[in-house]
LUMTOR-938382 format. One record per residue (C-alpha): residue in three letters; x, y, z. Coordinates in steps of 0.05 Angstrom, whole numbers, padded with zeros to 5 digits, always signed. Example, Ala and Ser with C-alpha at 12.3 -4.5 7.8 and 13.67 -1.06 7.14 Angstrom:
// LUMTOR-938382
Ala+00246-00090+00156;Ser+00273-00021+00143;
END
This chain:
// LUMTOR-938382
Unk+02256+02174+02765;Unk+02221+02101+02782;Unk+02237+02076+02724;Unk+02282+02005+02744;Unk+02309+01945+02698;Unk+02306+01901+02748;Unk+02244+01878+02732;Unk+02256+01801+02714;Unk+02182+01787+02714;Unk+02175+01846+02651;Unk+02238+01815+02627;Unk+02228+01748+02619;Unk+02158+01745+02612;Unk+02157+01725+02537;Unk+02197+01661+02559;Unk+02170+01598+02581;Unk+02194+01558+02642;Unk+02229+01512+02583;Unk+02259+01570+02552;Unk+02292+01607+02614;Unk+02315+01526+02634;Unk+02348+01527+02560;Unk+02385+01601+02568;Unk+02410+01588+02632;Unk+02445+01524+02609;Unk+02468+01563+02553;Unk+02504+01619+02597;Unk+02531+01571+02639;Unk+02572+01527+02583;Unk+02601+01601+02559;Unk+02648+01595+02626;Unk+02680+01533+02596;Unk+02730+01559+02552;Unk+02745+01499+02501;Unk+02668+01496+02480;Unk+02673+01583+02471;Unk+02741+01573+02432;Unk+02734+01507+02400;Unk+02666+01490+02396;Unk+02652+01535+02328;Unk+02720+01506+02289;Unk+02689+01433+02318;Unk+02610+01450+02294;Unk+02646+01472+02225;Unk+02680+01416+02210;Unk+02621+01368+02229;Unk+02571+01395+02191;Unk+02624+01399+02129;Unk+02636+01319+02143;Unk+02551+01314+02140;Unk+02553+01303+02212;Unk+02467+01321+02232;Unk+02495+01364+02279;Unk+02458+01434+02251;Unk+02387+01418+02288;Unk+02434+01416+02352;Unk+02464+01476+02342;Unk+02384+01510+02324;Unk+02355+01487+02382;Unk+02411+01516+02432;Unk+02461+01573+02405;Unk+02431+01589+02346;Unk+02358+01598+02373;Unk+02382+01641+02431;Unk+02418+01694+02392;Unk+02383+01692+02315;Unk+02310+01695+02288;Unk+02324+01645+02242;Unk+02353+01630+02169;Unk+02306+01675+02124;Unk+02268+01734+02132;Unk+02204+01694+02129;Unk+02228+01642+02199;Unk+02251+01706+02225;Unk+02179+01736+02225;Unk+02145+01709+02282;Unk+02197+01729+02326;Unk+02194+01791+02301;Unk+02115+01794+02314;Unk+02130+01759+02384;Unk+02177+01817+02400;Unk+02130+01873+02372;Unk+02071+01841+02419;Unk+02125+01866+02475;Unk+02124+01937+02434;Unk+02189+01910+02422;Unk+02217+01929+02352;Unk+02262+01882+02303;Unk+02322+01902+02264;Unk+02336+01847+02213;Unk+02411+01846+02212;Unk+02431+01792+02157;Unk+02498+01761+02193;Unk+02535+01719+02132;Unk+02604+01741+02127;Unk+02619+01729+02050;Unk+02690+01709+02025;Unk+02699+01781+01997;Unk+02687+01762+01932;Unk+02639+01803+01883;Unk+02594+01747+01881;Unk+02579+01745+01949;Unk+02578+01825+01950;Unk+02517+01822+01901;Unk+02488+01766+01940;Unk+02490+01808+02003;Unk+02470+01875+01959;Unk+02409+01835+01939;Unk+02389+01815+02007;Unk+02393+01879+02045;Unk+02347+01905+01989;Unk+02297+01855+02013;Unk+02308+01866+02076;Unk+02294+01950+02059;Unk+02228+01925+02020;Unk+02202+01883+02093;Unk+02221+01931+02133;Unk+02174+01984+02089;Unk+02106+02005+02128;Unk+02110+01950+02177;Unk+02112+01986+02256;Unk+02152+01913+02272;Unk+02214+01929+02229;Unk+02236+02004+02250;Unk+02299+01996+02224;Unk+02343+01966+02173;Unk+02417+01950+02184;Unk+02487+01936+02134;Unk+02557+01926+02149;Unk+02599+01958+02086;Unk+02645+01902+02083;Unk+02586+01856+02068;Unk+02576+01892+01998;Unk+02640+01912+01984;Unk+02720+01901+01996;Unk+02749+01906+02065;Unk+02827+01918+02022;Unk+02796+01979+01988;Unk+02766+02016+02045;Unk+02832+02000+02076;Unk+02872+02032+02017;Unk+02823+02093+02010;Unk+02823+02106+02084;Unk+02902+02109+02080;Unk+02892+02154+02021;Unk+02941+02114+01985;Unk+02940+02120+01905;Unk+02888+02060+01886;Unk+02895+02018+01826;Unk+02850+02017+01767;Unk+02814+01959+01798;Unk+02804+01982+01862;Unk+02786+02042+01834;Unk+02723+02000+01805;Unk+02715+01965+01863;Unk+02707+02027+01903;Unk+02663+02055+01857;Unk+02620+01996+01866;Unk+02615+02004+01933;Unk+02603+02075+01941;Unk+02534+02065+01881;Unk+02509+01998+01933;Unk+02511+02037+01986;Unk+02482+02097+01955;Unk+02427+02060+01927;Unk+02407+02016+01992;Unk+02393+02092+02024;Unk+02357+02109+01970;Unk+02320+02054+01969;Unk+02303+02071+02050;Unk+02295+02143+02029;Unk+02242+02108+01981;Unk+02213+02068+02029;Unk+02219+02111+02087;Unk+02261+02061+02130;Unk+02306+02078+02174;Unk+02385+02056+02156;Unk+02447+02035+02201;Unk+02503+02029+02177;Unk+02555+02002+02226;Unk+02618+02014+02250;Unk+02674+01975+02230;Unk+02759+01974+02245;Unk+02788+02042+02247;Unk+02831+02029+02194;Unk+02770+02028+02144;Unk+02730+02075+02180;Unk+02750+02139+02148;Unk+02726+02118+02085;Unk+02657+02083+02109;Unk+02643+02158+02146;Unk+02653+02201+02080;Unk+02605+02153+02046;Unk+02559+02148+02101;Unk+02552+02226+02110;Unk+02547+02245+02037;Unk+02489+02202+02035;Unk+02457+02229+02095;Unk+02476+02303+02053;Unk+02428+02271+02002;Unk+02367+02235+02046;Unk+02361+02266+02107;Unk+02330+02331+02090;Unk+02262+02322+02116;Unk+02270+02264+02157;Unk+02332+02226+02180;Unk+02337+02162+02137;Unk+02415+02142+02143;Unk+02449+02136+02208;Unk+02527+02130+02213;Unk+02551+02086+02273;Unk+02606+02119+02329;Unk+02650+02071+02371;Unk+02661+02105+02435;Unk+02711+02070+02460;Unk+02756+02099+02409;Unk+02793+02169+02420;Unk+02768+02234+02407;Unk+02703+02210+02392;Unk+02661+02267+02416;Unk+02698+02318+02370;Unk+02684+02281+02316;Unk+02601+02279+02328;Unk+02612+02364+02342;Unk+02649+02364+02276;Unk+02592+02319+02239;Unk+02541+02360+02279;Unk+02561+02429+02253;Unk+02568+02403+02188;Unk+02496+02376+02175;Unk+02482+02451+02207;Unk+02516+02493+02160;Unk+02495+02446+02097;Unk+02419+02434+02115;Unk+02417+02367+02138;Unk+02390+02321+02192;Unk+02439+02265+02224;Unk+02428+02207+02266;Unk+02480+02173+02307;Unk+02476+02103+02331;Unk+02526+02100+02397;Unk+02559+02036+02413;Unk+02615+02018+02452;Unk+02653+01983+02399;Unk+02668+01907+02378;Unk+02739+01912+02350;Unk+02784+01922+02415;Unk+02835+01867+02424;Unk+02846+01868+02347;Unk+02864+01946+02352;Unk+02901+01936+02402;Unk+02943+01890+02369;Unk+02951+01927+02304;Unk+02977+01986+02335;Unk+03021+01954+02375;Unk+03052+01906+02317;Unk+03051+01972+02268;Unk+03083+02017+02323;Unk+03022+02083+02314;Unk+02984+02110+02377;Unk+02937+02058+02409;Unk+02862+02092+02375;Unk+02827+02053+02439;Unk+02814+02087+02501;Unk+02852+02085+02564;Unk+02805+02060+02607;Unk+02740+02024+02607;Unk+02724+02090+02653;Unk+02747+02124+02596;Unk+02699+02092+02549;Unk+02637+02097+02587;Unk+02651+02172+02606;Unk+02654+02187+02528;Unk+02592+02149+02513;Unk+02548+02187+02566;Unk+02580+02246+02545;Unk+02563+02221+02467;Unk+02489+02217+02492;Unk+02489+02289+02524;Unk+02512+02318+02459;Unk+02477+02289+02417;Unk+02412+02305+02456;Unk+02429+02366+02466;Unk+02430+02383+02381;Unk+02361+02342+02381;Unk+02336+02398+02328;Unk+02377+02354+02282;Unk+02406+02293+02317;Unk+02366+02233+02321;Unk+02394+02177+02379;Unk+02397+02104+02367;Unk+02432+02087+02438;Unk+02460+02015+02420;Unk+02485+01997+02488;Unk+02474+01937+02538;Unk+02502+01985+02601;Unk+02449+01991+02647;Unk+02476+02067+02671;Unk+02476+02089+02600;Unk+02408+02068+02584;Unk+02373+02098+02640;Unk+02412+02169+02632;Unk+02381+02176+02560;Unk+02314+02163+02588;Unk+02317+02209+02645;Unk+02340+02260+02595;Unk+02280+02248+02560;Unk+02239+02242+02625;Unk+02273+02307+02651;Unk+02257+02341+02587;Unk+02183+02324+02587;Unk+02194+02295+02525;Unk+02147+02238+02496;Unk+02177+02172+02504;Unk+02156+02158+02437;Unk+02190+02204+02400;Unk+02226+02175+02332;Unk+02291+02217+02352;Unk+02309+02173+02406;Unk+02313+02095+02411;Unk+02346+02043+02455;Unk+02382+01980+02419;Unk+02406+01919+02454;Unk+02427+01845+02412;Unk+02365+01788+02405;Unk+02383+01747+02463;Unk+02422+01790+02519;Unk+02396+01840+02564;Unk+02321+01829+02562;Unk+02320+01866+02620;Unk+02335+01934+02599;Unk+02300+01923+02530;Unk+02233+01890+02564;Unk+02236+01946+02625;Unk+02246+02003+02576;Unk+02187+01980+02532;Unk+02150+01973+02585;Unk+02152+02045+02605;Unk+02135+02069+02534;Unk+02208+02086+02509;Unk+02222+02064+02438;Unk+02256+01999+02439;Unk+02289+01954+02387;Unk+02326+01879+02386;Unk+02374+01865+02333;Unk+02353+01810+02301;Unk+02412+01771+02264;Unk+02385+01717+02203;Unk+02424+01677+02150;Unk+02434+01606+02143;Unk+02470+01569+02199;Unk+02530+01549+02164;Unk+02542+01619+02156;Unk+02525+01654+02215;Unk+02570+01614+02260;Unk+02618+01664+02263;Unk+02568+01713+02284;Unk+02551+01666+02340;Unk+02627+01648+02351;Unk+02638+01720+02367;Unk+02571+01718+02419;Unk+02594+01663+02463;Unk+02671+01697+02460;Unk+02629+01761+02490;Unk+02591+01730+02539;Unk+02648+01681+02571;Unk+02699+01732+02574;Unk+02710+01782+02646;Unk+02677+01835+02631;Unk+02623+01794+02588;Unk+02551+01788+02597;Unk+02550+01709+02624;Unk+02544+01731+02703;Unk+02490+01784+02691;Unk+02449+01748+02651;Unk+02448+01678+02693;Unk+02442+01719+02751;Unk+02379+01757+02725;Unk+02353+01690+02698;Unk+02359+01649+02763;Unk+02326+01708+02797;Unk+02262+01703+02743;Unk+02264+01619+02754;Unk+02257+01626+02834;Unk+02214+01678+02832;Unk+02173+01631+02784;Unk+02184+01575+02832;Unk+02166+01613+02895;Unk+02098+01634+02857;Unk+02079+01564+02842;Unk+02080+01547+02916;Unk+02026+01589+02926;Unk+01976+01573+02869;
END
């Protein structure tokens, strides 16, 4: 297949000279590690003091990695990436206290985000984290199927009708639903809501999509179980892959509580299971729809040869390639170049509030195996290609 992601001139091309100066500077201060560790905790504290530090922190970190603060600044980026047949996935990134306020706050918002996302080609997808609408403790208790009390029993119950009615409110609207993946001690619970609502909405078309972490354990026997299951009950199921966000702190649990380590072996380990995810899952295509969240470069382009290979069309709504608003333009640019269906997670909220959303970005991208190298490489390659074209103009 010709199909390459090393094009930096696809990649970059909705950047300005300005804006590739501005990301590469950016990259480079994520290999200082007192700015990655201290600089949120410092940016905190200054804007709590009324320090005008927030239009710093928009112009550099904050405008790399979000669309903006609302769904409304968060538009034109959205239109800027759909003019690169680019799609958007509003992901609101506050992390509430865990309170029921904030719950309903966050309930509220992901219904508006349902209602922009409805008949506009920009928005393919909407997106929710469970523990934004609903309490992390609970899940925890109900995964462990420990006895819960009366109030968590109301709690839960709570959670389980938000989340039923945000898909039925996507049902409704016919948008497309993540729901993500979260720590494995919760997980059990977020799955048997997840999949009794895609029981309910995806009959005709698939509506809610339950997230799989590959670089947990037995991962692939868990899609075959899910698979057969939406067979022998009648529905449709769609899978977003990821690697997974949650390692160190598994790690660490399972090692202070003394169970079996759920986290693979081996990063070989992990990226054998996610190919292999991909392969299954387009295998049961008659039901299985494939949101391949992934910024590996060998992953991306074995889903789209198994389209190619297939002689599928590249525009088919059962497959789509994800990558994170501000990292790996080059696989998200190439593929959407080449007519595969493409999207950008697009993170919003006010800036107070996302910080640790951006905390956890500049962690990513300044640790070994983050994305820092690969992207200043690819960006450096863009700027002297730029330069080298200038000489002859």
């Amino acid at each position: 297949m010709a199909l390459s992601l090393e094009n930096t001139e696809r990649a970059f091309a909705h950047k300005s000279d300005l804006d590739l100066s501005k990301a590469y500077r950016l990259f480079q201060a994520f290999s200082y590690p007192f700015l990655v560790n201290y600089g949120p905790i410092i940016a905190n504290w200054t804007m709590k003091i009324g320090f005008p530090i927030k239009s710093i922190i928009k112009k550099t970190i904050f405008n790399q990695f979000c669309g903006g603060e609302t769904i409304e600044e968060s538009n034109r980026f959205a239109k800027r990436l759909y003019n690169n047949r680019i799609g958007a996935i509003l992901d609101y990134s506050v992390e509430g206290e865990g309170t029921d306020k904030n719950f309903i706050k966050t309930y509220e918002e992901l219904k508006l985000v349902i209602e922009e996302a409805a008949n506009k080609p920009e928005y393919p997808f909407a997106v929710f984290k469970s523990t934004g609408i609903g309490s992390f403790a609970v899940l925890a208790a109900k995964s462990a199927n420990q006895d819960l009390t009366p109030g968590q029993e109301i709690q839960y119950e709570h959670l389980v009708g938000r989340i039923h009615s945000l898909c039925k409110h996507a049902h409704e609207n016919k948008v497309k639903l993540l729901i993500d993946a979260e720590e494995t001690w919760i997980q059990y619970a977020i799955d048997e809501i997840v999949y009794s609502n895609a029981n309910e909405f995806n009959r005709e078309e698939i509506i809610v999509y339950n997230t799989i972490q590959l670089y947990r354990k037995g991962r692939i026997e868990e899609i075959e179980k899910q698979i057969n299951l939406a067979r022998e009950y009648g529905y449709k199921i769609g899978f977003k892959l990821v690697r997974g966000a949650y390692m160190e702190k598994e790690s660490l649990r399972a090692q202070e509580m003394n169970y079996p380590n759920p986290i693979q072996d081996s990063k070989e380990d992990t990226d054998r299971d996610y190919n292999l995810a991909l392969e299954l899952c387009f295998k049961n295509r008659d039901i299985v729809a494939i949101m391949a969240g992934t910024h590996n470069e060998e992953s991306s382009l074995l889903l789209a040869r198994l389209i190619e290979d297939h002689n599928i069309t590249k525009s088919d709504e059962r497959f789509w390639f994800a990558q994170l608003y501000g990292m790996s333009d080059h696989i998200s640019f190439n593929l959407a170049y080449e007519g595969f269906n493409v999207a950008k997670y697009l993170p919003y909220g006010p800036i107070k509030e996302v910080l640790p959303y951006l905390s956890r970005r500049a962690q990513e991208n300044s640790s070994v195996k983050g994305q820092s190298s690969r992207e200043l490489s690819l960006i450096s390659k863009e700027m002297k290609r730029r330069k080298a074209l200038k000489k002859f103009v």
